[in-house]
C-alpha positions in Angstrom: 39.5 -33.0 -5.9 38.9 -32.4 -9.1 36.0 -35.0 -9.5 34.5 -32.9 -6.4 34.7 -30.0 -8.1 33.2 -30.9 -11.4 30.5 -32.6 -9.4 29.3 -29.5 -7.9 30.0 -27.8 -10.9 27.2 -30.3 -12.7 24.9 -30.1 -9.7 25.4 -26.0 -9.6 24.4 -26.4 -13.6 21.9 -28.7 -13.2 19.7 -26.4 -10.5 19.8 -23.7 -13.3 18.3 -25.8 -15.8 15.0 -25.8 -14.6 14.6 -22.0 -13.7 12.6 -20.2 -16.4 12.9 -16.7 -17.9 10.4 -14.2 -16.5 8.6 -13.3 -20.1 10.0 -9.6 -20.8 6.5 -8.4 -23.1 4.5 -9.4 -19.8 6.7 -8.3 -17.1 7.9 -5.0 -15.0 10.3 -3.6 -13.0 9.2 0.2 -12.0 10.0 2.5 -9.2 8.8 5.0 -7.3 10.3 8.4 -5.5 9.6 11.6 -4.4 11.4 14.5 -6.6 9.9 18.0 -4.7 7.6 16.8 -2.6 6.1 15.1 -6.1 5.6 11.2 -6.4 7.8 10.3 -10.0 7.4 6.7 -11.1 10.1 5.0 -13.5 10.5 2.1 -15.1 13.5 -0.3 -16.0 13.0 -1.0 -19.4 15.3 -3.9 -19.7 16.0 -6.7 -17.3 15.9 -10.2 -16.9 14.6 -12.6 -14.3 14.8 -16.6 -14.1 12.3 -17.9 -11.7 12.0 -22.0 -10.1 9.6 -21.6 -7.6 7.3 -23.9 -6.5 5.1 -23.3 -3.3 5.3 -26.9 -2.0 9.0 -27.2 -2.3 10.6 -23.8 -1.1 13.6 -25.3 -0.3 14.3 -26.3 -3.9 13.1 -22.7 -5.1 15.4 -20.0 -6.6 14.9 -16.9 -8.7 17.8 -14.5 -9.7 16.8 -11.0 -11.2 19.3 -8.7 -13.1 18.2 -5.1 -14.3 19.7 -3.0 -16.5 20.1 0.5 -15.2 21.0 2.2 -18.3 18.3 1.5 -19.6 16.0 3.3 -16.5 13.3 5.4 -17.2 12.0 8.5 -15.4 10.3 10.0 -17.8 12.8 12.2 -19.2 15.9 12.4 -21.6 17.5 14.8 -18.9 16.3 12.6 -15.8 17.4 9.7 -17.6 20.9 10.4 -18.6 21.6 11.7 -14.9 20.8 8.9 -13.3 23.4 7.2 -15.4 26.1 9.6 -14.1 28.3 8.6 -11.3 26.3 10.4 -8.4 23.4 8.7 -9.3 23.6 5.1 -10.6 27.2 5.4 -12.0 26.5 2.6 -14.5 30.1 2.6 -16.6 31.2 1.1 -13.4 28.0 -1.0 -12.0 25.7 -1.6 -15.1 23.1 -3.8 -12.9 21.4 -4.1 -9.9 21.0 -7.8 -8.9 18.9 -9.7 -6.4 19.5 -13.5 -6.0 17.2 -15.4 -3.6 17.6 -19.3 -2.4 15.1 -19.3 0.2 11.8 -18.7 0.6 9.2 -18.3 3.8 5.6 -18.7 3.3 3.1 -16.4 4.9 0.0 -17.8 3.7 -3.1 -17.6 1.2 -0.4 -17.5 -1.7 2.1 -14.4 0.0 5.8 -15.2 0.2 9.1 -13.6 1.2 12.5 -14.1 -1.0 15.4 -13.9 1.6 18.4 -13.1 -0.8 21.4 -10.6 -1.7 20.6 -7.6 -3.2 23.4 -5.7 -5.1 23.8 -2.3 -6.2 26.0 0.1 -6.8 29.0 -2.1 -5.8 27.5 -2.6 -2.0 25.6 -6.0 -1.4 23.5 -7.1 1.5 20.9 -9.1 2.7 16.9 -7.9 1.2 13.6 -9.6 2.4 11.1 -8.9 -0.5 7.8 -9.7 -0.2 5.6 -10.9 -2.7 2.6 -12.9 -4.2 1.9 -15.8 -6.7 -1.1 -15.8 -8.5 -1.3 -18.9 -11.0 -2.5 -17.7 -14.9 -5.1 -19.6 -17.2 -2.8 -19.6 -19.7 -0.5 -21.5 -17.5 2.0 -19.6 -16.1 2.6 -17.6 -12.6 2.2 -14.1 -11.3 4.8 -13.1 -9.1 3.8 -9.4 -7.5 5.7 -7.3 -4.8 6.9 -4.2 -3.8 9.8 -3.2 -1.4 11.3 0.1 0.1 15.1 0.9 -0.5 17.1 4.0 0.7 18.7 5.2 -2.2 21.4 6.8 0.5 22.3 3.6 2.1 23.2 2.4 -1.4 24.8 5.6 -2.3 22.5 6.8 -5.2 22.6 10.7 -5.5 25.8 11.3 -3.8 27.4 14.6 -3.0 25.1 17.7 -3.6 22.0 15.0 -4.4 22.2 13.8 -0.8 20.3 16.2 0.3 16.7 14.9 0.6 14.9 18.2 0.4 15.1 18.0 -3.7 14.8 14.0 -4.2 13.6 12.0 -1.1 15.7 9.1 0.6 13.1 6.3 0.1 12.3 4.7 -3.2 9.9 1.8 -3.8 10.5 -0.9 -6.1 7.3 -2.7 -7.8 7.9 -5.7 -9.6 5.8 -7.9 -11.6 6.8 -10.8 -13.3 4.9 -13.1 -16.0 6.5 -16.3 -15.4 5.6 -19.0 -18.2 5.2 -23.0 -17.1 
């Protein structure tokens, strides 16, 4: 039993291994919502992503993304520290949002889906996020998407913020990621 475990523990390890870093100077997470009928876009200035992907072995692909949501950005001190408050993104007790993806669907002419678990806010569940790969001359990947969340299903701006008349329910994520080979 033991052997098993330490087998898959080396095979679990070994899978990692070969996922790289997205490269932090060259990448982005932002997002987009509505605050009075007035499109706000934010950023996530720190995160981390580790990418293996390649497009002619999905199955053996794998990326994992975790952002820091202290450290959001909306443009304001005021904005900013309010989302870190416990109606918002409550982040003494969920510092991150996570997304983890193990398989992948190809759409064509280098578009993709990740099929994976996103988490937030203490709530996880299933997320298709689109995206595209776009290969670099300095050797290294692109990957590029964008995908609507409802910042009510994940409980973000509870209580008196649930009302969508100030801040609207439907945020969009943009992501790109500089992916060195």
């Amino acid at each position: 039993m033991r052997k098993t475990a330490l087998t898959l523990a080396l095979l679990a390890s070994a899978g990692l291994a070969h996922a790289t870093p997205a490269d932090p100077a060259k990448s982005s997470v932002k997002f987009v919502f509505t605050q009075m009928n007035v499109p706000v876009e934010g950023q996530f200035k720190k995160f981390a992503a580790d990418v293996a992907f390649d497009n002619a072995k999905l199955d053996a692909s794998k990326v994992s993304i975790a952002v820091d949501l202290a450290a959001a950005d909306a443009g304001s001190s005021d904005a900013n520290q309010a989302m870190q408050m416990k109606e918002w993104f409550n982040t003494s007790a969920f510092p991150k949002a996570t997304f983890t993806a193990t398989q992948f669907k190809s759409l064509g002419a280098g578009k993709f889906q990740a099929i994976g678990q996103f988490a937030l806010k203490g709530k996880t569940a299933n997320l298709t996020v689109p995206f595209t790969v776009k290969p670099d001359a300095a050797k290294g990947q692109w990957f590029e998407g964008s995908f609507p969340l409802s910042r009510l299903a994940w409980k973000v701006g509870e209580g008196e913020w649930s009302d969508v008349g100030a801040v609207a329910d439907a945020v969009q994520v943009k992501f790109k990621l500089y992916v060195p080979k």
